[in-house]
Every structure is written in C-alpha cells, then in structure tokens.
matplotlib code that plots the C-alpha trace (Angstrom):
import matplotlib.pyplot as plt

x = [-49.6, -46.4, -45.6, -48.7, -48.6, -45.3, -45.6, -45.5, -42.7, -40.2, -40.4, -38.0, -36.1, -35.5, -34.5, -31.3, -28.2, -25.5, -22.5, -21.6, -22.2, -23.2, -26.2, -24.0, -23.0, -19.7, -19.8, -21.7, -21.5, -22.8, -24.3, -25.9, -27.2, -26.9, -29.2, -27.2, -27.2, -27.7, -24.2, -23.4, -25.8, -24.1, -20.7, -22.1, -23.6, -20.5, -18.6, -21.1, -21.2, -17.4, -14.9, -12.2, -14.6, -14.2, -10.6, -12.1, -14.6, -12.3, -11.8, -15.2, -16.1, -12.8, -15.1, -18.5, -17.4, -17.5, -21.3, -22.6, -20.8, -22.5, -25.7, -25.1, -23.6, -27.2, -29.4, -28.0, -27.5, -31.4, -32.3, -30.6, -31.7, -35.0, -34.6, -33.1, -36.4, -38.7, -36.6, -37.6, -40.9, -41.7, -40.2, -42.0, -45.3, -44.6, -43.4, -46.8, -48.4, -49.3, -47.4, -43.7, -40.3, -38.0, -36.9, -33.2, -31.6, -32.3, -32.3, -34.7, -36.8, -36.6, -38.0, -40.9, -42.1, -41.4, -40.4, -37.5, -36.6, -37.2, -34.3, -32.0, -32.2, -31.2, -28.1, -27.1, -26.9, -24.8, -23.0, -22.2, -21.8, -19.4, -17.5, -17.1, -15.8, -13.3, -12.3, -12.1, -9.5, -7.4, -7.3, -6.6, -3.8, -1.9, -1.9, -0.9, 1.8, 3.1, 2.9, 5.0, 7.8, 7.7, 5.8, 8.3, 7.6, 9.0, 8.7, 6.0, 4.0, 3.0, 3.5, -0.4, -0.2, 2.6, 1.1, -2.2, -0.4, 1.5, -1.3, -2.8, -1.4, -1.9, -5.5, -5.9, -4.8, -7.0, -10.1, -10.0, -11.1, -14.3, -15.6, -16.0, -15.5, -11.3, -11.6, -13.9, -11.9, -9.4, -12.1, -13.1, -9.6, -9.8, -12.2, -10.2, -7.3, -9.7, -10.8, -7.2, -6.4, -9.3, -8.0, -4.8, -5.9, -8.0, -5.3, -2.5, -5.6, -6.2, -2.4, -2.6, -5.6, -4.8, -1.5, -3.8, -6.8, -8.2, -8.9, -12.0, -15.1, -18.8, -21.0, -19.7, -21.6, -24.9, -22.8, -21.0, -23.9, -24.9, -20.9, -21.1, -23.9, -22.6, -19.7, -21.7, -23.8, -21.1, -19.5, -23.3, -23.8, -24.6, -28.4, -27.5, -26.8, -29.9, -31.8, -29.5, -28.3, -32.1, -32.5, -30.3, -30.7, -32.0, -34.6, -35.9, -38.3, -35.3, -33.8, -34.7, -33.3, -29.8, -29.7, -30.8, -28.0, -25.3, -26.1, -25.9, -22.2, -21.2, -22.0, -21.2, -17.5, -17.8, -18.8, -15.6, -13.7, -14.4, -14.7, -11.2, -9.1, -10.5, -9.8, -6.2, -4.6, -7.7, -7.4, -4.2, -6.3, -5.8, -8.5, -6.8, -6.7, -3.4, -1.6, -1.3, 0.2, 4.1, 6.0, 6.9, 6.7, 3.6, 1.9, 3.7, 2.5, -1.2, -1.1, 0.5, -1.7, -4.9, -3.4, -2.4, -5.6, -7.7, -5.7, -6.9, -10.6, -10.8, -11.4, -14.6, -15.8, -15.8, -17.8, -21.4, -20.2, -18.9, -21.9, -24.2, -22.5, -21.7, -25.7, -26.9, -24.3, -22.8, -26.1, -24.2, -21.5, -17.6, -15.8, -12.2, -11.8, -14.9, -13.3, -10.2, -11.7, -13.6, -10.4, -8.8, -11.7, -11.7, -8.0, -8.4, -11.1, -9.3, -6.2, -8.7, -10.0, -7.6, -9.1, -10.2, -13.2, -14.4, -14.7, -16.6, -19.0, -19.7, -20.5, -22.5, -24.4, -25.0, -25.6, -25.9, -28.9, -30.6, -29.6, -30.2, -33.4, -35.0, -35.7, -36.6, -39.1, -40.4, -40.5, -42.6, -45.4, -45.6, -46.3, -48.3, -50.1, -53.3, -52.4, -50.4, -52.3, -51.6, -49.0, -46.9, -47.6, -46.2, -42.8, -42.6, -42.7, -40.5, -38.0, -38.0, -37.7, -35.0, -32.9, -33.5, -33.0, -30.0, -28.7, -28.6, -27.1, -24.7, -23.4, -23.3, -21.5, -18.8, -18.2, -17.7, -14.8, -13.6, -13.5, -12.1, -9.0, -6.1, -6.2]
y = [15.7, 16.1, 19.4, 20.7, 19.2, 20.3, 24.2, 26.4, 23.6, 23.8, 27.5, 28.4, 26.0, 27.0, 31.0, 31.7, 30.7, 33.4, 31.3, 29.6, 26.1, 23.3, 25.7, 28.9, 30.3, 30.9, 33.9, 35.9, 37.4, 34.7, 37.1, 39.8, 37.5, 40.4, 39.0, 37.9, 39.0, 36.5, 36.8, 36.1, 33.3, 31.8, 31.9, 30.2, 27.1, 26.9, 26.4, 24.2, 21.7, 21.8, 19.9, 17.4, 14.8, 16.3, 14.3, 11.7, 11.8, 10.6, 7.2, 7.1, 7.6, 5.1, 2.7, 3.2, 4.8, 8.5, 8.5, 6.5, 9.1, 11.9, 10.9, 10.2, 13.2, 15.4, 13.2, 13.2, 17.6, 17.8, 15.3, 17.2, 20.1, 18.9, 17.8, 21.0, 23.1, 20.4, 21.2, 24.9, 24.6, 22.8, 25.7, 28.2, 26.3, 25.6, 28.7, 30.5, 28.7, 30.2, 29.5, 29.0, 31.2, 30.6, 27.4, 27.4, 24.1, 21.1, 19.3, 22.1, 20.6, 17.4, 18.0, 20.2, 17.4, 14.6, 15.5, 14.5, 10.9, 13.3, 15.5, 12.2, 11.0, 14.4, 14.5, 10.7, 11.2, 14.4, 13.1, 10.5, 12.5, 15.0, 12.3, 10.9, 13.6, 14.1, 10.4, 11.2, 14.1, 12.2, 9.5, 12.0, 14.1, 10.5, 8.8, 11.9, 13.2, 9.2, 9.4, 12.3, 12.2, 8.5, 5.2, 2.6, 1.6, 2.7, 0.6, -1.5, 1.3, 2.0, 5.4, 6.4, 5.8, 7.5, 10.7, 9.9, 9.6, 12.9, 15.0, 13.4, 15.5, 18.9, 18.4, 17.5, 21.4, 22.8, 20.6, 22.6, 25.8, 26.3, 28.2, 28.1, 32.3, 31.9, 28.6, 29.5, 32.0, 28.9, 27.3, 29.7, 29.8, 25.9, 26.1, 28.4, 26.1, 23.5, 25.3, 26.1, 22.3, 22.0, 24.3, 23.0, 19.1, 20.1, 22.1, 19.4, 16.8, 18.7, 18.5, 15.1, 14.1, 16.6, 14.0, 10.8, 9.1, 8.6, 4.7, 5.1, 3.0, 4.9, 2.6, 0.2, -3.0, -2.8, -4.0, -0.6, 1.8, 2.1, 2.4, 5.6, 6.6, 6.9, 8.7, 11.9, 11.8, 12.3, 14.6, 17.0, 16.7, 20.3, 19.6, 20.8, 24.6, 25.0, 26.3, 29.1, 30.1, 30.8, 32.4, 34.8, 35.2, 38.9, 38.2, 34.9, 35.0, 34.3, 31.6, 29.0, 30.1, 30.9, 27.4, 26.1, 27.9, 27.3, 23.4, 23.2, 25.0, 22.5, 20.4, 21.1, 21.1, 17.9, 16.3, 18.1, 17.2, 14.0, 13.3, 15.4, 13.2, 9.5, 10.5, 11.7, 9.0, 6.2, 3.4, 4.0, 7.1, 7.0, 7.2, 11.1, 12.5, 14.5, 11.1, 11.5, 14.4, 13.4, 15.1, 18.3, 21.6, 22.6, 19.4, 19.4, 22.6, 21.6, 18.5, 19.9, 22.8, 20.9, 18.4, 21.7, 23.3, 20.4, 19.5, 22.9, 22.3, 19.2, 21.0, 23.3, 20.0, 18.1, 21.3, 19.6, 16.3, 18.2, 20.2, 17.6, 15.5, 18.1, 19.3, 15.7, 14.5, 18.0, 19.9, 22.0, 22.9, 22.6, 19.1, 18.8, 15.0, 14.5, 16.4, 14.6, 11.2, 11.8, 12.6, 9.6, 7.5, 9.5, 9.0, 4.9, 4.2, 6.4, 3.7, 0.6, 2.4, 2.4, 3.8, 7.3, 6.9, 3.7, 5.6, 8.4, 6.2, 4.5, 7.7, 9.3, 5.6, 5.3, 8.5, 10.9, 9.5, 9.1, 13.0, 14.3, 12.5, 10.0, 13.2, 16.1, 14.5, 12.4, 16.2, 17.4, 14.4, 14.3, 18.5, 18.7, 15.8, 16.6, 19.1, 17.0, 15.1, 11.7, 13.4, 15.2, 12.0, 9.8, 12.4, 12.2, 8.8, 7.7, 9.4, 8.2, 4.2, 5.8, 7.2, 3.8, 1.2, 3.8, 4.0, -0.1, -1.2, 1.5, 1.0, -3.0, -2.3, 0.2, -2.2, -4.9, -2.9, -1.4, -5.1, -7.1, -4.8, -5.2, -2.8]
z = [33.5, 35.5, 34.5, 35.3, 38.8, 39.3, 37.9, 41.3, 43.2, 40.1, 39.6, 42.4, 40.8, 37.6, 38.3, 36.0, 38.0, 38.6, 37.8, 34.6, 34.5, 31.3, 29.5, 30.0, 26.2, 25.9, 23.8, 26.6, 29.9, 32.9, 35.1, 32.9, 30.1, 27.1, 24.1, 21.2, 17.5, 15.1, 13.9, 17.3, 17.8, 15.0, 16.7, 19.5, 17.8, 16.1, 19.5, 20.6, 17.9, 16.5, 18.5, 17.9, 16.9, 13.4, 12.9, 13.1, 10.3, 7.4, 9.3, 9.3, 5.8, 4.9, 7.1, 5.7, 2.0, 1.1, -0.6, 2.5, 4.8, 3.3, 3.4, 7.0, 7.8, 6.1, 7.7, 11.2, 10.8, 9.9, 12.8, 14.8, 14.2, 14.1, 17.3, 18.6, 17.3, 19.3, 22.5, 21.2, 20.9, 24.1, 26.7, 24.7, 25.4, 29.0, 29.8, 28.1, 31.0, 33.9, 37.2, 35.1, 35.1, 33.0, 32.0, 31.6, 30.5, 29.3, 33.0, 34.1, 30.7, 31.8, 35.6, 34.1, 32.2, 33.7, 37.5, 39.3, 37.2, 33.6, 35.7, 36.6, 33.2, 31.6, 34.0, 33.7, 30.1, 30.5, 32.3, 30.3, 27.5, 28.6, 30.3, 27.3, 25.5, 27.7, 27.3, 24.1, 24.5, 26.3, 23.8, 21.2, 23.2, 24.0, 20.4, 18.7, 21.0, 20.9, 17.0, 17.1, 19.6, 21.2, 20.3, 22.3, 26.1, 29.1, 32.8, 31.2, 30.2, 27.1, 24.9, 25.5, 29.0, 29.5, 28.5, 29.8, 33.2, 32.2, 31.9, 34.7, 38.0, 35.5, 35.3, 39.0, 39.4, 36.4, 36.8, 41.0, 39.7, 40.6, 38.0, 34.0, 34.1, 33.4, 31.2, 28.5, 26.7, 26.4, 24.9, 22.0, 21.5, 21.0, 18.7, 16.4, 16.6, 15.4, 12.2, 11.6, 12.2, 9.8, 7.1, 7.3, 6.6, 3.7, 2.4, 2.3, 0.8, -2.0, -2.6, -2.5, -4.9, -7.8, -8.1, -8.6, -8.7, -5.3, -5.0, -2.6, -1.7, -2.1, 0.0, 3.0, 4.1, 6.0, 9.0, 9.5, 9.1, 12.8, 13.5, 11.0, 12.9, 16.1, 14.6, 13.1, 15.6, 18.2, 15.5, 15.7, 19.3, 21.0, 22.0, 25.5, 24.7, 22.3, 25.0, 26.5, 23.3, 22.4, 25.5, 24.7, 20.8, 20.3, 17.7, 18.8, 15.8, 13.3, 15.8, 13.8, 10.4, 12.0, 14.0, 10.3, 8.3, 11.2, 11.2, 7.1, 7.2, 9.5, 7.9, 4.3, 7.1, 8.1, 4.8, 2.8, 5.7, 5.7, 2.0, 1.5, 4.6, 2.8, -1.0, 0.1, 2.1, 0.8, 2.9, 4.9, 6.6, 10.3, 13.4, 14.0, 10.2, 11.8, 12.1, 8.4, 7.9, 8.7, 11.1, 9.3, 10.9, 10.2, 11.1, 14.3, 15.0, 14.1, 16.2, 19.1, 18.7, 19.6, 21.6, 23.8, 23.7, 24.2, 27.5, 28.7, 27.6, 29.5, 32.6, 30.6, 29.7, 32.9, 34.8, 33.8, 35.4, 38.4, 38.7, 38.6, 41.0, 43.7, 43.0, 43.9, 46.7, 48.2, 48.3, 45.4, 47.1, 46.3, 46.5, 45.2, 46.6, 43.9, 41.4, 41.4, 41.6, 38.6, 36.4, 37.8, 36.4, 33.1, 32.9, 33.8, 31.0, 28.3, 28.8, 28.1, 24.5, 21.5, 19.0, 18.7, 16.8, 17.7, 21.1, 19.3, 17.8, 21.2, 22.8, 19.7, 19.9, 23.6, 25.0, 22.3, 19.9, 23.6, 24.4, 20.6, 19.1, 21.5, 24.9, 22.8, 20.6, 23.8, 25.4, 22.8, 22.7, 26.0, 26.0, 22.9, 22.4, 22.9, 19.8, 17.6, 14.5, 13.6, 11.3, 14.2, 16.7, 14.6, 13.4, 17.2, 17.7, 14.9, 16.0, 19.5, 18.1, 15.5, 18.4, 20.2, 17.7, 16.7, 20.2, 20.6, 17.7, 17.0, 21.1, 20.3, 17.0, 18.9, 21.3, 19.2, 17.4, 20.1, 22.0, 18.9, 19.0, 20.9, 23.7]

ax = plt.figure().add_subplot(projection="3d")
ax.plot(x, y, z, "-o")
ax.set_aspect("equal")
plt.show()
C-alpha cells in the first residue's frame, strides 16, 4: 500500500508546524498546542462548523418544504459526523504503525495514504472550498449592504458591485498579513455575532407566527432535493479541523461523544432556524433571512454586524488557499503579488453569482460532499480493508457513490439555478 511505502519519506513531513495555518484550532495556542477540555472542544467544533451559511437555510427549506429540510438537515449532521469519526479512526491506525509521527491534517492524511496525488486532491478541494466560502461572504456583504442603504446604479455598475469593488482595496491590505495569529480572535468574535444574528431572527419569527397561520409547504419536488443537499451540506462543512481539534482534545477517549453532542445542537440550530425563517415570512423568505427583517435599528445593527465581521474573516478564510498555493509554487514562502491576485479572482466570480444560496448549494455540491463523505470513507477502505467485513466495506463504499452521485447532481442542479437567473 502507499502508505506503507511512503512511512519513513512523509514523516519529516508531517512534524506539527509552528505557525497557524488551515488545521490550526482557533481556541488554542499555535505554538504550544495545550490539550483541550471537552467543554472547550466543543467551542471549537462550534467555530468550525457555524458560519454565515446558516442565513441561508430558510430559503432553503422555502425551496424544498420544511419536513423535507429537516430530514436533510439530520441526515447530512450524522453523515457528517460519520464521516468525521472515519477520518478519526484512520490516523489513529496509521499512526500505531511503526515508522509514523504525527499526522496533522487532513492533506498530511491524504499523502499518507495515497502519496503525493491523495495530497493534490486534498488541497484542490480546499481550496476550492474555502474559496468558495469567501465568495460566498462577499455575496452576502454586497446584497445586504445594497438592501439596506442603496439598490439603484451608479456609472453602469450595479449596487453589488459597487460594494464588492468597495471592499475590494481593504482586503488587498488585510488578506497581506502573513499570519492567522492577529485574525482569529476576529473570527471567534464572528462567530458570536452570528449566534446573536441567529437569536435575533428566531426571536422576531416567533413574533410573526403566533399572529397567523404559517402557509408553508412540507415536501418539495424530487427536482430540488440534491439543491437542498448541497445547501446543508455546505451549512455542516468543518471536516478539515476534525483532525487538530482531536489532536488536541484532552481525553481523546470521550472525543467522539462531544463531536456527537456538538453536531446534534447544531443541528437541532439549523433545523429551528431554518424551520422558524420559512413559517414566518412563508414564501416571500429571502436568499439572506436578514433581508427580511426591515430596516429598523436592530436589524440594521444585525445585518451590518455580520456584514462587518465577515469582511474581516475573509482574510482567516483565504489563509488555506494562500498556504497551499505559496507551499506548491513559492517553496512555502511569502508572496503578496499571489495574495492579491487571488482576491481579485474571488472578487470577479462573486459579481457573476446572484444568489446567495444557490452559491452555497454549489459549493456544498461540488466540493464539499467530495471533502465531507466521498475522502474520508475512501481513507478508511483503503486503510482498513483488509479488516473491514462485508458490513463495514460496503458502509464505506456506499458512502463514497452517495457523496458522488450527491456531488454531480447537486453541482448540475446549482448551476442550473444559478444559470437560469439573471445575473
């Protein structure tokens, strides 16, 4: 096998790095690694997993009805978590082996197993992902800053490219820091403006539905599944930090049960979220949940709030692309002409994609059922199949065609929505 072939080259390789970069925790100090308590770990999956993809999810369940949602929204967290475990499971067995440090990330995974192309893959798809999510904050930042203040055009341009463009020289100067060590903090702060963002929506729901009868669907059309998919998915995706954040988990013994419990809040979140946003506003729901909300001073706050916090965690975002990049064409060293080409082409595709979620279901389709289901349970055959029974072989295997046939029609079901609108 590759990984066995490979054991005594890669172990250099995969020492801890000093600096932060995409599998460094951000509840934690880079250099010294201290273990984490399990009230702790749980603080960090949170971060991980919970981001602005969560506005989204009443759009979603107005698109594929509330019962329908739901279900998705279980099914993808167990996957997930599932899939999480697997990832788990195989570094504990291949570092038991003779002949192997410590395996820290999920690119350092993916060259153990499969050698340098298991290593490419792993940072294509990262890439893509975390690309994407920035694309996605952009989108965000723009519509809802031109719902609130100013929707006409200007020169030709439109309201979302005008901010886009706005932002644009401000994260030339933050996405040059070199260094995650003075961004994360704005990060965790993020995170805490998105639960009060969250609290705040769910609030001003219930207000609404105690004053009528929510007119809602429970089931949408076969045609719209894999386009809910993508969404929670997306809305889930964390698979890259599982690793670290075991690392470092004090009692790795009880890892399991506090990744369990942490993935079930979110989403018991996500599905009153979600459920709350459609029954309030049924059918006029918007692609940002926060669009709904008027233009009172509280939702102004709210909206500006993120829109503000995600602009600064653009830059935390972008460092896995940066690092990979600079790792494979600057021999790992420092390139701002890089950087800042890499915003500019963030910037240009977020002005081609108009809808929010569409987006996110594009990204959850196309790069995150390939990161969260289809390598991790690939990892694990490939590791422990001379172990696995029929039973395990074919949990393994199923999810690998899942993740696929997942991946492929939920990308060609985005980018049919995202292509049949006006951009």
């Amino acid at each position: 096998m590759v990984f066995e072939k490979q054991a005594s080259a890669s172990s250099h390789a995969l020492n801890p790095p000093l600096l932060p970069r995409e599998d460094t925790p951000l509840l934690g100090k880079a250099g010294s690694r201290p273990l984490s308590s399990q009230p702790k770990t749980f603080a960090n999956v949170f971060i991980a997993i919970v981001g602005a993809g969560v506005l989204g999810l009443p759009y979603s369940f107005k698109r594929t009805g509330w019962i329908t949602s739901l279900v998705m929204i279980f099914l993808v967290a167990f996957l997930s978590y599932h899939c999480m475990m697997l990832l788990v499971y195989t570094r504990r067995k291949l570092e038991s082996l003779s002949g192997f440090y410590k395996i820290s990330s999920f690119g350092d995974l993916g060259f153990v197993v499969c050698g340098s192309i298991g290593r490419v893959v792993v940072d294509v798809m990262i890439v893509l992902s975390q690309a994407g999510f920035c694309i996605g904050y952009l989108i965000f930042i723009a519509n809802t800053l031109a719902n609130l203040y100013f929707e006409s055009t200007f020169l030709g341009l439109s309201a979302k490219a005008l901010y886009i463009w706005g932002c644009f020289p401000f994260q030339l100067g933050l996405n040059s820091i070199k260094t995650l060590t003075h961004l994360a903090p704005l990060s965790i702060f993020a995170d805490v403006v998105d639960l009060g963002a969250i609290g705040v929506v769910m609030v001003k729901d219930l207000g609404i539905i105690v004053k009528k009868i929510p007119n809602v669907r429970a089931f949408g059309g076969p045609s719209v599944f894999f386009y809910g998919m993508g969404v929670a998915v997306y809305a889930f995706e964390g698979v890259g930090m599982v690793l670290p954040l075991e690392s470092e988990t004090k009692d790795k013994a009880k890892f399991g049960r506090v990744l369990l419990i942490s993935m079930i809040f979110i989403a018991m979140i996500y599905g009153g979220f979600g459920a709350l946003g459609y029954f309030a506003f049924e059918e006029d729901v918007k692609d940002i949940i926060t669009a709904n909300l008027g233009k009172g001073l509280i939702s102004t706050l709210v909206q500006l709030g993120l829109c503000i916090n995600l602009f600064f965690t653009f830059p935390l975002m972008m460092n896995p692309v940066y690092e990979v990049v600079e790792r494979r064409f600057r021999g790992g060293n420092y390139c701002i002409w890089s950087r800042w080409l890499l915003v500019l082409v963030v910037s240009l595709i977020a002005l081609l994609v108009p809808n929010f979620t569409d987006f996110l279901s594009l990204v959850g389709s196309s790069v995150c059922c390939g990161l969260g289901f289809v390598l991790p349970a690939l990892f694990h055959l490939m590791v422990f199949k001379e172990e696995l029974g029929w039973i395990g072989w074919s949990s393994d295997m199923g999810i690998v065609v899942l993740g696929i046939v997942l991946g492929a029609s939920g990308t060609w079901s985005s980018l049919s929505e995202i292509f049949s609108m006006k951009v």
